[in-house]
C-alpha positions in Angstrom: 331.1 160.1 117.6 333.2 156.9 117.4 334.7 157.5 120.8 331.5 158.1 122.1 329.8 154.9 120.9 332.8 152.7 121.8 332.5 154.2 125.5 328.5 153.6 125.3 329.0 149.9 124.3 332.5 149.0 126.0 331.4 148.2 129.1 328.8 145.2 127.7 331.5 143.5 125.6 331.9 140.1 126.8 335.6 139.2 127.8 336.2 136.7 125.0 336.4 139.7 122.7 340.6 139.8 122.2 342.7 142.6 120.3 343.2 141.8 116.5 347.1 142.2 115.9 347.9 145.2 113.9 349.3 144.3 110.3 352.0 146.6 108.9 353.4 149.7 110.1 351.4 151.9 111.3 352.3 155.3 110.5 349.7 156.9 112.4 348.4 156.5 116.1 345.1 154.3 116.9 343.1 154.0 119.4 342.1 150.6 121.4 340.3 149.7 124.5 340.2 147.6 127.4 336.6 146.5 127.7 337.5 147.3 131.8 337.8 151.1 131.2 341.6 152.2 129.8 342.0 153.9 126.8 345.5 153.2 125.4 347.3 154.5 121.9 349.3 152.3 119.3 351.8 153.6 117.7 354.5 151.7 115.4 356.7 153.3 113.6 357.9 152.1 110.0 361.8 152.0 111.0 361.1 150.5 114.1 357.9 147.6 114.1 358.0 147.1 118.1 354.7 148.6 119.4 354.6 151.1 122.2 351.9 151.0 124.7 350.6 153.1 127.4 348.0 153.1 130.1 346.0 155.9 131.2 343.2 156.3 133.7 340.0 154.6 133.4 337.7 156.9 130.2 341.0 158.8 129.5 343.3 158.5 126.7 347.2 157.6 127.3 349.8 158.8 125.1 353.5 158.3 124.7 354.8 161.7 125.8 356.4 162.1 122.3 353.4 161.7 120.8 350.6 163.9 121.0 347.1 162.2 121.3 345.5 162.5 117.6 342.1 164.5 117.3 339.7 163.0 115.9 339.5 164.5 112.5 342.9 163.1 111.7 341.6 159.4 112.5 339.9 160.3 109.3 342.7 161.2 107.0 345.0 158.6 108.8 346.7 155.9 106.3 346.7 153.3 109.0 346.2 149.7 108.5 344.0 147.2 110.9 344.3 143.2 110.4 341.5 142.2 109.1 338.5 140.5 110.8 334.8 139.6 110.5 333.3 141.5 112.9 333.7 145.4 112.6 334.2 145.7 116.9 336.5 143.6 116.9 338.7 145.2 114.6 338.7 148.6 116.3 340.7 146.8 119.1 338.5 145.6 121.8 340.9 143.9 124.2 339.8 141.9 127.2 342.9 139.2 128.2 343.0 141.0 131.3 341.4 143.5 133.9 344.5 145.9 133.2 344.7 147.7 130.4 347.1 145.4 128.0 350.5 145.6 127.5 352.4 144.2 124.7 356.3 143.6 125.2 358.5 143.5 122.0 357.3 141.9 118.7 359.1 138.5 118.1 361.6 138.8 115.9 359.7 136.5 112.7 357.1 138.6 113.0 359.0 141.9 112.5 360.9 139.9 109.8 357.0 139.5 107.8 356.1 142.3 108.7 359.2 143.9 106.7 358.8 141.2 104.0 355.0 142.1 103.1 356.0 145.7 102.9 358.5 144.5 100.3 356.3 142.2 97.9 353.7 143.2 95.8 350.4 143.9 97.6 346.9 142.0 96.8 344.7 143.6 94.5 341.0 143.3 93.7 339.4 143.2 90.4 336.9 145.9 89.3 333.1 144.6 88.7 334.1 144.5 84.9 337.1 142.3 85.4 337.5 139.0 82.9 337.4 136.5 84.9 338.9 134.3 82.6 342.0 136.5 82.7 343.3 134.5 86.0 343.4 131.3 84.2 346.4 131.7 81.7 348.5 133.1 84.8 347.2 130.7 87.4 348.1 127.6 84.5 351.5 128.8 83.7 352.6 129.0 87.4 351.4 125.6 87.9 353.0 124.4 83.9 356.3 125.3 86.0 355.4 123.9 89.3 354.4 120.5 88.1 357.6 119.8 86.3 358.5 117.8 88.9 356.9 115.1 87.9 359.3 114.9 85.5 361.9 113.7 88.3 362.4 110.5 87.5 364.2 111.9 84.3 367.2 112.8 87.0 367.0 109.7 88.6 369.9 108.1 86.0 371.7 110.9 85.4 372.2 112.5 89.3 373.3 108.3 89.8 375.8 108.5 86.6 377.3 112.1 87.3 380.7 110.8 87.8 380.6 107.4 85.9 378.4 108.8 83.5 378.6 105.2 81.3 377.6 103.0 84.3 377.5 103.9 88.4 381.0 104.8 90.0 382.1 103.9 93.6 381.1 107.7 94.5 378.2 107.9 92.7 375.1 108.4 94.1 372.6 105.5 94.7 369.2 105.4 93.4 368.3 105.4 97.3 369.8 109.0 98.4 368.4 110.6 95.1 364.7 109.8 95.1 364.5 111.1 98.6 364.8 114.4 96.9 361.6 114.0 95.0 360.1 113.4 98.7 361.5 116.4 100.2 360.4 118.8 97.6 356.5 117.7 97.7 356.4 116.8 101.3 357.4 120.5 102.0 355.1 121.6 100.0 352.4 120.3 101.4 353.7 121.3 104.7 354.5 124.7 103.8 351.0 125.1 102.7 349.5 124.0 105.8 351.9 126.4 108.0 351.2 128.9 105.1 347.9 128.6 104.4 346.4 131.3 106.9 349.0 133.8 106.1 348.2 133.4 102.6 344.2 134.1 102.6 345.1 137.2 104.4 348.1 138.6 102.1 346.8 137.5 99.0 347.9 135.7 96.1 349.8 138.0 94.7 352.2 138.6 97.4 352.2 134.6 98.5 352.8 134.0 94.9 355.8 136.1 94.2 357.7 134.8 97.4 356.7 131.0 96.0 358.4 132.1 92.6 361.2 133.2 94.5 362.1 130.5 96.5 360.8 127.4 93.8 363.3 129.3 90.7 366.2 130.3 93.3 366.2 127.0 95.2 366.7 124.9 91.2 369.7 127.3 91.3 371.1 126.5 94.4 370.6 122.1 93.5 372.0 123.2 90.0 375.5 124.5 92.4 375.1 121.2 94.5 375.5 118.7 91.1 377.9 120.7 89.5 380.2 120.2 92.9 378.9 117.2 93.5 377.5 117.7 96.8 374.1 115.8 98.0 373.4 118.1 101.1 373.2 121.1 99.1 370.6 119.2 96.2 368.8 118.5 99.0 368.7 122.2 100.5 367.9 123.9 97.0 365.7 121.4 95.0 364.4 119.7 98.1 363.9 122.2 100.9 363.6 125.7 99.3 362.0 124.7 96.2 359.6 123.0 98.5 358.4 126.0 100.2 358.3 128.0 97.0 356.0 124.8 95.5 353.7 125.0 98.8 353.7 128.8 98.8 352.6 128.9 95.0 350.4 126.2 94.6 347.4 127.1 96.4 346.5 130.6 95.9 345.9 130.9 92.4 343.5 127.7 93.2 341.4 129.3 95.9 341.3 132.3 94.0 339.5 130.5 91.1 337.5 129.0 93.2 336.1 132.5 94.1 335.8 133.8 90.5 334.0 130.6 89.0 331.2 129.8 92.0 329.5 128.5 88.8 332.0 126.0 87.5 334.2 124.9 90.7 335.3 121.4 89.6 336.1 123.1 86.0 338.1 126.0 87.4 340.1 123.4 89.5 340.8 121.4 86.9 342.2 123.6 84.5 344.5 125.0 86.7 345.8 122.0 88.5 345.7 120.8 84.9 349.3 123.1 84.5 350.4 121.4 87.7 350.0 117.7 85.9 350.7 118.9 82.1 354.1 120.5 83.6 355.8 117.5 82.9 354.7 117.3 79.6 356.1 120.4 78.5 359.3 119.8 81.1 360.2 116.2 80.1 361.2 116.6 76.5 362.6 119.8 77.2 364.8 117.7 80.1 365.8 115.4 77.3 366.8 117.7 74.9 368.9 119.8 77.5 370.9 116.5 78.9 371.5 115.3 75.5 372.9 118.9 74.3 375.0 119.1 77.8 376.2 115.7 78.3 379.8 114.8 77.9 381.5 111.7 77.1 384.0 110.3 79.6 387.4 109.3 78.1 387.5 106.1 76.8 390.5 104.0 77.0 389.1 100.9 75.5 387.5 97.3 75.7 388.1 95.3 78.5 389.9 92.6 77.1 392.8 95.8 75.9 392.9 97.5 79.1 395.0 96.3 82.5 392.6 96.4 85.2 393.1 96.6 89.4 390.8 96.0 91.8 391.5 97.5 95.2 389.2 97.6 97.7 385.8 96.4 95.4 387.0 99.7 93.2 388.4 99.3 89.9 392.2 100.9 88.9 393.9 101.5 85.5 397.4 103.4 84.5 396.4 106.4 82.2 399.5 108.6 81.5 401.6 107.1 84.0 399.1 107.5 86.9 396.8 105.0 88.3 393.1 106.2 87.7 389.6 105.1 89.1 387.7 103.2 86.0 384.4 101.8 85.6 383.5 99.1 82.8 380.2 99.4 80.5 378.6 96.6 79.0 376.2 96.9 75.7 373.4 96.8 78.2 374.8 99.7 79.9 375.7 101.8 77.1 372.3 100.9 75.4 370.8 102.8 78.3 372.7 106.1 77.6 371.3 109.0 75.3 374.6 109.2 73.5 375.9 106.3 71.8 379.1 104.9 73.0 381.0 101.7 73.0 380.9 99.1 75.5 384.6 99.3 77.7 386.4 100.9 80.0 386.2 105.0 80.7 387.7 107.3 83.0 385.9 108.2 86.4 385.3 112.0 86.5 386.1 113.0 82.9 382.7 113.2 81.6 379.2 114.5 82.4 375.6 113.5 82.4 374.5 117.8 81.9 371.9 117.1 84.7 374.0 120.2 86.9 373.6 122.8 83.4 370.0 121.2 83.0 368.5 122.4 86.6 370.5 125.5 86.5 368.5 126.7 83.1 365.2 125.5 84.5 365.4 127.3 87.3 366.1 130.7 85.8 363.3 129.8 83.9 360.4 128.8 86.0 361.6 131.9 88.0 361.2 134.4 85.5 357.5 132.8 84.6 356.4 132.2 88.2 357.4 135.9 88.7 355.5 137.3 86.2 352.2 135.1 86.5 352.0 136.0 90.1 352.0 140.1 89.0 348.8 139.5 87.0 346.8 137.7 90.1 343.8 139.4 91.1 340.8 138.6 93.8 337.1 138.6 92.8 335.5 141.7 94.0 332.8 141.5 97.5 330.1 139.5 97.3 331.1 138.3 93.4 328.3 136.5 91.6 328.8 135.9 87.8 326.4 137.1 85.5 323.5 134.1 84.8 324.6 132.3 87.9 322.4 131.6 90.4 323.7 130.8 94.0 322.2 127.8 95.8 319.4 129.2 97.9 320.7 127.7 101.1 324.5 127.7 101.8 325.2 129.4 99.7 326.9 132.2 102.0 327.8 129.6 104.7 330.7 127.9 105.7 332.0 125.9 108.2 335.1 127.4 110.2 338.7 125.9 109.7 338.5 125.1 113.4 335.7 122.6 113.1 336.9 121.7 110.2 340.0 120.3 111.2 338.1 119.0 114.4 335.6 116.5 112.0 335.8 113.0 110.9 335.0 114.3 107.0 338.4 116.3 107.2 340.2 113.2 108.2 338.6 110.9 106.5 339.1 112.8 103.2 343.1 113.3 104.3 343.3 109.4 104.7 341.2 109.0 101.1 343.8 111.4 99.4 346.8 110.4 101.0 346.1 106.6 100.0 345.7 107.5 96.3 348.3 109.8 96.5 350.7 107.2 97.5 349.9 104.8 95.2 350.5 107.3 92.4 354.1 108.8 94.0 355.5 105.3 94.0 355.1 104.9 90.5 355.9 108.6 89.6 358.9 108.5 91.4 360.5 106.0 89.7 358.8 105.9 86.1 361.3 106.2 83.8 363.5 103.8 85.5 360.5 101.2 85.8 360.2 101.1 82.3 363.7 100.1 81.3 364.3 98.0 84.0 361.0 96.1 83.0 360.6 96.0 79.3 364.5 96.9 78.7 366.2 94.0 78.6 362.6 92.0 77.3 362.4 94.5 74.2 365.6 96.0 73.8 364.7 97.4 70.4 361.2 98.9 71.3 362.3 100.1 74.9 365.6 102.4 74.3 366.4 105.4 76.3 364.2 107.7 74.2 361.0 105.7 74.7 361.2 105.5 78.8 361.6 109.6 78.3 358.9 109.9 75.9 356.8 107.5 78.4 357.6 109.9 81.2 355.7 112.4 78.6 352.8 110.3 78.2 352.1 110.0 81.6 352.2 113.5 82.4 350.0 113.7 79.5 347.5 111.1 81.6 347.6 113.2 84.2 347.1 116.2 82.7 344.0 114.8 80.9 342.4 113.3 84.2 342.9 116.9 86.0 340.8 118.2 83.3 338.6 115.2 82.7 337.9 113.9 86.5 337.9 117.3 87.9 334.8 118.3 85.4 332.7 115.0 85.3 332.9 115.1 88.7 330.4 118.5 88.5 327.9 116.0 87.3 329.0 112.4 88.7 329.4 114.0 92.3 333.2 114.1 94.4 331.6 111.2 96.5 331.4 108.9 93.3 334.6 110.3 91.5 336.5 109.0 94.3 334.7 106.0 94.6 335.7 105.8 90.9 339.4 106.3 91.5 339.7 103.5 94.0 337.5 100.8 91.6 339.6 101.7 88.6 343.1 101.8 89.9 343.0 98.7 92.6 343.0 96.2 88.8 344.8 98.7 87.4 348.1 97.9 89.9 347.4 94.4 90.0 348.1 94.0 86.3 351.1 95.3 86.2 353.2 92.3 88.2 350.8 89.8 85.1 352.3 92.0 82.2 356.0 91.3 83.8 355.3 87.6 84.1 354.1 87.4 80.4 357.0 89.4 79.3 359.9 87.8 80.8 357.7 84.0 79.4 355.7 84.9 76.6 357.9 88.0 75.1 355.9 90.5 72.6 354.6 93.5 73.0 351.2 92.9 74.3 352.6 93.1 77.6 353.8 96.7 77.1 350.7 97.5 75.8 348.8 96.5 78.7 351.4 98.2 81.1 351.3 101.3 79.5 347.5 101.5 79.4 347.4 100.4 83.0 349.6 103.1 84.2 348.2 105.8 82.3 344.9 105.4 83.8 346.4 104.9 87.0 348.2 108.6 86.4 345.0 110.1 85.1 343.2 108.9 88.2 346.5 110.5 90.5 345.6 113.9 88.1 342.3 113.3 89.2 342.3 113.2 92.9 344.4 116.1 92.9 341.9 118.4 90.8 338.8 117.3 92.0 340.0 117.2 96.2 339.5 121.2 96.1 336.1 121.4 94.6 335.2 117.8 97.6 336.2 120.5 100.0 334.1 123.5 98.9 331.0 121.1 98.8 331.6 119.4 102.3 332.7 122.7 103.8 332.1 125.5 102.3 334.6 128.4 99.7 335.2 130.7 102.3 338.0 129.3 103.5 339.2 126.6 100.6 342.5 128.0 100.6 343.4 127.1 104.2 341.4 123.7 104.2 343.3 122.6 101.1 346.9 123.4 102.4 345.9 121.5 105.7 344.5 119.2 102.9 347.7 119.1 101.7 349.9 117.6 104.2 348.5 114.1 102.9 350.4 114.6 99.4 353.4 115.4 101.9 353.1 112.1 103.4 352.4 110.7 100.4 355.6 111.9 98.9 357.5 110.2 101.4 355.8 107.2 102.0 355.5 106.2 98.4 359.0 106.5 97.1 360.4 105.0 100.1 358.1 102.4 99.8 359.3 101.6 95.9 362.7 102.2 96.3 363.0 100.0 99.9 361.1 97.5 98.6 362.8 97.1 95.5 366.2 97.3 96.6 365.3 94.4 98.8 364.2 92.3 95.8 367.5 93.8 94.3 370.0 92.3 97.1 368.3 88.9 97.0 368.5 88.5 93.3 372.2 89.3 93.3 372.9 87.8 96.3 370.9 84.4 93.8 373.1 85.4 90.9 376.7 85.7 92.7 375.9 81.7 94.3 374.7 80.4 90.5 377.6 82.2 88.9 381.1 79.4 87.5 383.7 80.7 90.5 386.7 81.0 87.8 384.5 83.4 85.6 383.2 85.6 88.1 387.4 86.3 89.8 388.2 87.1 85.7 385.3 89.5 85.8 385.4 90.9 88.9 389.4 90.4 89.7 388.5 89.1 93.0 386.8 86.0 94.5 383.0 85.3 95.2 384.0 85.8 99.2 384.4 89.4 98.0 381.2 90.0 96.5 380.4 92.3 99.4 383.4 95.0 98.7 382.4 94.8 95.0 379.0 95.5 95.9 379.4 98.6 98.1 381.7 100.1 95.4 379.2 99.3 92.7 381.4 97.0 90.8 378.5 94.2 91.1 375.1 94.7 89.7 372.7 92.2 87.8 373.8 93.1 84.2 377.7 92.7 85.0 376.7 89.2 86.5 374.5 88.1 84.0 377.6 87.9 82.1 378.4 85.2 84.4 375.9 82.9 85.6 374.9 79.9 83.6 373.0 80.4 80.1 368.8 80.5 80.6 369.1 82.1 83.9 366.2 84.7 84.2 366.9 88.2 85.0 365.3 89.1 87.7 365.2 93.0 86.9 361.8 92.8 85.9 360.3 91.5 89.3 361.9 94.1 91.0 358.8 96.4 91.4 355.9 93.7 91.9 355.6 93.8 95.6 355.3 97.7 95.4 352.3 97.0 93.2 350.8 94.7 95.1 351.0 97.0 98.4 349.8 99.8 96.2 346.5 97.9 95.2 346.0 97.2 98.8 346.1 101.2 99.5 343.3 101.7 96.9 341.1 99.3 98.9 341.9 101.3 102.0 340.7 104.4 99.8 337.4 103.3 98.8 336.8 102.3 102.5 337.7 106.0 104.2 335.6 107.8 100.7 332.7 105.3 101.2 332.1 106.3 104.6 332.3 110.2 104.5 329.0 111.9 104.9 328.1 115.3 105.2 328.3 118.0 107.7 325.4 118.8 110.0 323.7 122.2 109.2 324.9 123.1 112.6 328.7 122.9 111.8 327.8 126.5 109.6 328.2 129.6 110.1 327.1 132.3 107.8 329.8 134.3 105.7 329.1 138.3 106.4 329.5 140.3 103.5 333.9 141.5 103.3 333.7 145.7 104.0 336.4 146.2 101.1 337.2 148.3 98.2 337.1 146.2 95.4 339.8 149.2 93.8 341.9 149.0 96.4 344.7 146.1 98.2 342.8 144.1 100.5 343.2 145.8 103.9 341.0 146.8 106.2 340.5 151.6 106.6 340.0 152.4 110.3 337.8 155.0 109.2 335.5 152.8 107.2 335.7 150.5 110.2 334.6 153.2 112.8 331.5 154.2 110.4 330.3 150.6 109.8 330.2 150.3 114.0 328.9 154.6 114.4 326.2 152.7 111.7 325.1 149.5 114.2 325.1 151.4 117.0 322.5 154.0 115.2 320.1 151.2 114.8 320.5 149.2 118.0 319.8 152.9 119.6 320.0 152.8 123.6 322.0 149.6 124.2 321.2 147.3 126.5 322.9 144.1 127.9 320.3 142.1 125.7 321.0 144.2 122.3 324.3 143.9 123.0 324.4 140.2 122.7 322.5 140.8 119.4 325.3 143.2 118.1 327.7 140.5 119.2 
């Protein structure tokens, strides 16, 4: 009867109608059609995932000639697997590309290689009609808890840049520059790798996306753990940058979408307690970071103060004899020391004899956030068909409709929202990137007893405490202020916000107190909770404007604007400020008394530049020299970031204010998914070939005009 129907209805199919790509193995033949007259089989088999196909007359069906042609009743029984589509003729394999019968040549070798990989990984499952829905959230929050611990980067910042000095920077240590970049890659590849991802991972589920991101976001903290410990940038780069990128990208979306689905009812509140793991996970990570450096670090050897030790300076690096041989030094001050989370004396200490822990840090983290990832991602599950919770009412138009990812990315509402995002987002990463080390430089030297090491960690803590609340808080009043106005809120609260920050430094370095710290900690924390809050409320924006069918792929297109943002902000605060940071020492070395500066230094001003590349010179060591009442100009250091960042909240409220919504034309309506809510999501030929045996019943004799209706 299938055959039959296909045969009655195949020569009306319009040409547009194109072969869905079989997913998996399949173990058993299937057949397809040309909508020009040629029957032809598919066969794959499971050893070998290139498809054979053969052509046969017009109305007949071809066979390979080691393979008989199946009978009917065993299309019945058969265990194969079709990709899944909406429309139940197009997944029985309606082909028109050509007037031939197709031809497929060998499957590309990536597509063998995911084929093989989503036979390996745990396949999607459906929860039954009595299934908690609140089940999903502890496993969806401790995924992101472990994903958003890398917020808590900044924490790395001083020890990755000490990991040979370890009491003050070495000649080969790394600048601030090459480390922060780090931060960029990880987010800005996982933004990407949602967008690239983001189709694949609505049709494999979140389950199998999710153990792949656990995978790759644990193993690749493992591999940057190897790269500190040998004290190698490229390889930090591939494993905390690049494949914990993906595994972040791969991880972070699906237990989002699939909230979505289960709480229809509560959207903005099922967002925001999920992405509120993905801003708390620096809560939980930062103190835990501390704790871990602290047991891990290791003191360099000390050979003594200054004044007691004979120093040589060769080439802007600094030399001293330690058992006979000549040995590469560095010299703390008390400011530099002061900085450190073990207490140590100001003076000279051996290059390479110490450690900062940051290499045994990473390495335990990783194994961690692997094991959890892992497991969360076992637990996911996908609301059942059609899924309404019980005492929810859905809106009496839209509320099945949906406006395809193709228009959607083809609309000035998509882009307008990217641009709104990736401005706030921006804003935030600048400050995010660099937050620990902010505070000191800022309020160190101002308040050295109120502002030690301990309280720019525990301020790391707070603001990942900020965001955390603002996921929570934004992303649920924005269920009764409207997206539209929560964003306009973001942009009206966090503009002042910036611009307050470059007054606090000013009354600081004048007036002294603590009132200034006040205000810059209250300014930043609502600037982080509004960062928490564009994140968690950006999903629920997109489920109004577009529709939840496809949420998931939206949001990791979505996404690419936090991958920009991640590169553009900290390369904005860390270029900008290292700007302000040659001037002022460039300032300092001119002020400084000439004799003073060659008994500091052993070498003349004219060599400031060879100090300065070895990191001999910085603004602390020269303060030592310049004349008394000079002002530091640490402080200033991060004002013109602040400044630019306020002007990228105005853009924001511009691109939100003019956003309006789609035209009831842009929708399309969302048919009902023919699945078993018992079984992995993947589409029976069987159940296929009765839901079309079905349609034709009731179209009855088809004709070219009922054929367009069936279409």
């Amino acid at each position: 009867m299938f055959l039959q129907g296909i045969a009655r209805v195949a020569p009306l199919i319009p040409r547009q109608w194109s072969t869905v790509a079989v997913s998996r193995g399949l173990s058993t033949p299937s057949a397809a059609y040309s909508p020009y007259g040629s029957y032809s089989v598919c066969t794959r088999n499971e050893s070998n995932s290139n498809v054979s196909r053969e052509r046969a007359p017009s109305g007949k069906l071809a066979h390979d000639s080691a393979v008989a042609p199946p009978p009917l009743s065993s299309l019945s029984s058969s265990s194969s697997l079709i990709a899944q589509s909406s429309s139940p003729l197009a997944s029985v394999g309606f082909d028109s590309s050509s007037t031939d019968a197709p031809t497929e040549g060998p499957v590309p070798f990536w597509k063998r290689s995911l084929n093989k990989l989503e036979r390996i990984l745990p396949s999607n499952k459906v929860g039954g009609p009595d299934y908690n829905r609140w089940a999903m959230v502890p496993a969806a929050v401790a995924t992101h808890l472990c994903l958003g611990s890398v917020y808590a980067w900044s924490l790395f910042n001083d020890p990755l840049g000490l990991e040979l000095g370890v009491v003050c920077k070495a000649a080969d240590d790394w600048a601030l520059g090459s480390i922060v970049p780090v931060f960029s890659t990880i987010l800005g590849l996982q933004g990407l790798s949602a967008a690239i991802a983001g189709t694949w991972q609505e049709r494999v589920g979140a389950r199998t996306s999710g153990t792949l991101g656990a995978l790759f976001f644990g193993g690749g903290l493992l591999v940057g753990s190897y790269g500190i410990a040998s004290h190698c940038l490229p390889l930090l780069y591939v494993g905390y940058g690049v494949m914990s990128g993906l595994g972040l990208g791969l991880s972070y979306v699906p237990p989002v979408a699939t909230l979505l689905r289960w709480f229809p009812d509560k959207r903005g509140m099922a967002t925001g307690i999920t992405i509120m793991g993905f801003g708390g996970g620096a809560l939980v990570a930062a103190p835990v970071k501390v704790k871990l450096l602290q047991y891990f670090s290791q003191a360099p050897e000390y050979l003594g103060v200054e004044s007691a030790v004979e120093l040589v300076t060769d080439g802007g690096r600094r030399f001293a004899k330690v058992a006979g041989e000549m040995k590469e030094v560095v010299v703390a001050t008390a400011a530099d020391v002061a900085k450190l989370p073990i207490e140590l004396d100001p003076g000279v200490y051996v290059v390479g004899t110490g450690s900062t822990g940051a290499a045994a840090t990473m390495g335990i983290l990783g194994a961690t956030y692997l094991t959890v990832c892992l497991a969360s991602s076992l637990l996911y599950r996908s609301p059942p068909p059609n899924f309404v919770p019980e005492g929810y009412t859905p809106p009496t138009t839209g509320g099945n409709r949906y406006v395809p990812l193709d228009r959607v990315m083809r609309s000035p509402q998509f882009w307008l929202m990217f641009s709104t995002m990736a401005c706030v987002s921006t804003a935030g990463m600048a400050v995010v990137s660099v937050a620990k080390t902010m505070m000191s430089e800022i309020f160190g030297a101002a308040l050295p007893l109120v502002v030690t090491g301990a309280f720019a960690s525990s301020y790391v803590g707070a603001l990942s405490a900020a965001n955390l609340a603002g996921r929570v808080g934004w992303a649920s009043a924005s269920d009764y202020l409207g997206r539209k106005n929560t964003f306009s809120l973001f942009a009206c609260a966090s503009l002042p916000a910036y611009l307050l920050i470059p007054y606090c430094v000013e009354n600081v370095t004048s007036v002294g107190g603590v009132t200034p710290l006040v205000l810059f900690y209250g300014s930043t924390m609502l600037i982080f909770s509004v960062f928490g809050g564009n994140y968690a409320t950006m999903p629920a924006y997109e489920a109004d404007v577009f529709g939840a069918k496809e949420v998931g792929a939206i949001h990791g297109r979505m996404f690419l604007a936090s991958s920009l943002a991640s590169i553009v902000g900290p390369l904005l605060i860390t270029t900008q400020r290292r700007q302000a940071l040659e001037a002022s020492i460039i300032d300092l070395v001119g002020k400084a008394d000439p004799q003073q500066f060659e008994s500091k230094f052993g070498a003349s001003k004219e060599s400031f530049a060879e100090l300065l590349e070895a990191k001999v010179l910085n603004v602390a060591s020269l303060m030592e020299v310049v004349p008394p009442g000079t002002l530091d100009p640490t402080p200033f250091l991060y004002n013109n970031t602040m400044y630019t960042a306020a002007g990228l909240l105005g853009v924001a409220a511009i691109t939100n204010g003019l956003i309006r919504p789609m035209k009831p034309s842009a929708f399309v309506e969302d048919r009902p998914n023919l699945q078993s809510s018992s079984q992995p999501i993947r589409k029976d030929p069987v159940l296929e070939a009765e839901v079309l045996d079905a349609e034709l019943l009731e179209v009855g004799e088809v004709t070219k005009d009922k054929a367009k209706v069936l279409k």
